[in-house]
C-alpha positions as CSV (number, residue, x, y, z in Angstrom):
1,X,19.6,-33.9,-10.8
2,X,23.0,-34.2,-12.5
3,X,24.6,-32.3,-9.4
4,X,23.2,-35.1,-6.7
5,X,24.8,-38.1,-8.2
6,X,23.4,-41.8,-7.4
7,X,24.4,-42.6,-3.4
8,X,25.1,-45.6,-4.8
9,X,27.9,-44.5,-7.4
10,X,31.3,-44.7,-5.5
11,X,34.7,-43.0,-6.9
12,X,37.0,-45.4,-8.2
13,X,41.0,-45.2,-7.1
14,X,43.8,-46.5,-8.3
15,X,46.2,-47.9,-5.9
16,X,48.5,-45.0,-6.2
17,X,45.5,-42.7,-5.8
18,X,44.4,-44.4,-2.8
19,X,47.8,-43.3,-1.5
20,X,48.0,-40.0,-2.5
21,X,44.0,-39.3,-1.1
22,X,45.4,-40.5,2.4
23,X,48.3,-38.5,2.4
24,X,50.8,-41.3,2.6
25,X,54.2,-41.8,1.3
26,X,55.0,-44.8,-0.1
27,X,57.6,-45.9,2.3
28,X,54.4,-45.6,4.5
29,X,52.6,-47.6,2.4
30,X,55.4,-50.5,2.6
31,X,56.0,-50.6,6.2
32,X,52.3,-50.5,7.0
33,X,52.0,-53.6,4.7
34,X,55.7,-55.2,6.2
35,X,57.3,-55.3,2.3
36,X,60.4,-53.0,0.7
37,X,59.6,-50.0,-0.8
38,X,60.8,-51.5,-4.2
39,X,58.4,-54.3,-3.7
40,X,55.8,-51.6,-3.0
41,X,55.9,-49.4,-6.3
42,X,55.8,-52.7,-7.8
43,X,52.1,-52.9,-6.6
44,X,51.6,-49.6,-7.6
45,X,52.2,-50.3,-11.0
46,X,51.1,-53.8,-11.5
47,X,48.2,-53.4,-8.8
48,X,47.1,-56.8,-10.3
49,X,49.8,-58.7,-8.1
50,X,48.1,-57.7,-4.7
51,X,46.5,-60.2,-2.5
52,X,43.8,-60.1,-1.0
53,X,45.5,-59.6,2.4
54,X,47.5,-56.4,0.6
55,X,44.2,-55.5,-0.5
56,X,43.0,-55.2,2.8
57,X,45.7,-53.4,4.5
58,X,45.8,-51.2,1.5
59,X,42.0,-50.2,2.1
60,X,42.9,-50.0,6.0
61,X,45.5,-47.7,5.9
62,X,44.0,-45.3,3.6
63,X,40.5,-45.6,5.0
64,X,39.0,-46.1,1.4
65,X,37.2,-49.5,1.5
66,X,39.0,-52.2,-1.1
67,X,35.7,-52.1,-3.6
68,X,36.7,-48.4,-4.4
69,X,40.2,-49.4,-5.6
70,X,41.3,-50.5,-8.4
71,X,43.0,-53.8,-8.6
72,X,43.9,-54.2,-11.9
73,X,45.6,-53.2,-14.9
């Protein structure tokens, strides 16, 4: 049983994570979400500063939904 987990047990990603599992650069990641770079890799490390809207985008653009991210420090 320990090989099948739980359908209802979901991976957790950090923002950068996130990022990195869709292949995206994070100049990417910035223009997608209209923000500088800079700004960007501040979100990255203090992923509790995202909005909601961020949030959003973030999950759109890496096609992991925003409950499997981690927003926080």
């Amino acid at each position: 049983m320990q090989a099948n987990q739980k359908e209802d047990e979901k991976m957790a990603f950090t923002v950068k994570q996130a990022r990195l599992f869709a292949g995206k650069k994070q100049q990417e990641m910035a223009d997608f979400l209209e923000i500088h770079v800079q700004t960007y890799r501040k979100l990255e490390k203090n992923p509790s500063i995202v909005s909601v809207e961020q949030a959003k985008k973030i999950s759109e653009i890496t096609g992991i939904s925003y409950d499997q991210i981690f927003f926080a420090n």
